[in-house]
N, C-alpha and C positions, 0 to 999 in steps of 0.2 A: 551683755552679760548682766548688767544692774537691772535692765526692765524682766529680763527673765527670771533673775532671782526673786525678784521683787512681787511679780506674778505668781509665781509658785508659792512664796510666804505669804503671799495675801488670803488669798483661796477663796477670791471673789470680791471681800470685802471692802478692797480700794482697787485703783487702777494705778498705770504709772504708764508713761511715754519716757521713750530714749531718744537722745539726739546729741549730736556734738558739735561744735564751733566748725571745725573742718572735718568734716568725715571722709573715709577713706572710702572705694568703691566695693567693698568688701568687710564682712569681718574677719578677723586675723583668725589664720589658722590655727593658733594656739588658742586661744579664745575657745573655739570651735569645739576642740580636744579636749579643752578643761570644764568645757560646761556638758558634752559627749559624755563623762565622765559619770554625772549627778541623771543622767536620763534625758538631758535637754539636747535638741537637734535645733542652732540655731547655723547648720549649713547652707538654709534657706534665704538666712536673713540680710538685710539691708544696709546700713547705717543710714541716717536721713540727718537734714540738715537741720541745725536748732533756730526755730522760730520764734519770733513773741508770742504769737499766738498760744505755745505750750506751755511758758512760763503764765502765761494770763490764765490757761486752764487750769494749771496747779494749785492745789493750796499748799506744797511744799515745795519748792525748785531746793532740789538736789545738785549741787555741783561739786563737779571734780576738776577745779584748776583752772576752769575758763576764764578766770579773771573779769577785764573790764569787756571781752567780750561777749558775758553772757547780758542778756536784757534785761533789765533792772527794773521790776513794778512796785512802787511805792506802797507800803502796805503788806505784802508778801512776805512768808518767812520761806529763808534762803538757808540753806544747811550746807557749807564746804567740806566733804570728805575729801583732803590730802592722800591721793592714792598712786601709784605710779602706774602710768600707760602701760598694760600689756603687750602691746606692740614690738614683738622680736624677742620677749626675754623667754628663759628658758621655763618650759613647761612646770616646771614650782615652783618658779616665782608666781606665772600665771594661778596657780592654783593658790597659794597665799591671799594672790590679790581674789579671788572671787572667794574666797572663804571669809575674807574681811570685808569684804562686801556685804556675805551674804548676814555675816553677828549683825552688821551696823544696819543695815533692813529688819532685822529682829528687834533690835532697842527701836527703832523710829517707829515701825508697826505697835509696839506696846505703848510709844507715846502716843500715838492717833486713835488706841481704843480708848 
């Protein structure tokens, strides 16, 4: 949800990778429904596993809750969004969580111009 929002607010001008500590073999069908929603078809998509490598590509590693699991590069700004796992909740909470999403990709995109 975050790299597609992220994607669509950019409209070119930055990139973004998603990944999570444990990913599931799927994305959650509410997910699916609430981002269905805005135009987005991420029925296709993945989840992939978080690597160094992506935090080492960034110049902002975004996290949501990963704690001492995400990989930590010295010198990297790290920005924690406190958001709650859409996974199981009812389809307005999911849609809260991707609309608070999608404000706080609008402040971060305005800090990067």
């Amino acid at each position: 949800m975050s790299e597609a929002l992220f994607v669509r607010a950019a409209r070119g001008e930055h990139e973004a990778r998603s990944s999570g500590t444990t990913p599931g073999d799927r994305i959650h069908p509410e997910v699916v429904e609430a981002m269905r929603e805005l135009g987005v078809d991420l029925s296709e998509k993945r989840p992939r596993k978080l690597k160094r490598a992506d935090a080492e590509w960034a110049d902002v590693v975004v996290t949501m809750g990963c704690g001492d699991e995400c990989p930590y590069i010295p010198g990297k700004r790290y920005v924690d969004w406190d958001l709650p796992d859409p996974k199981g909740r009812p389809l307005e909470e999911v849609r809260a969580t991707r609309d608070e999403i999608a404000a706080r990709i609008e402040a971060l995109l305005a800090e990067l111009a």
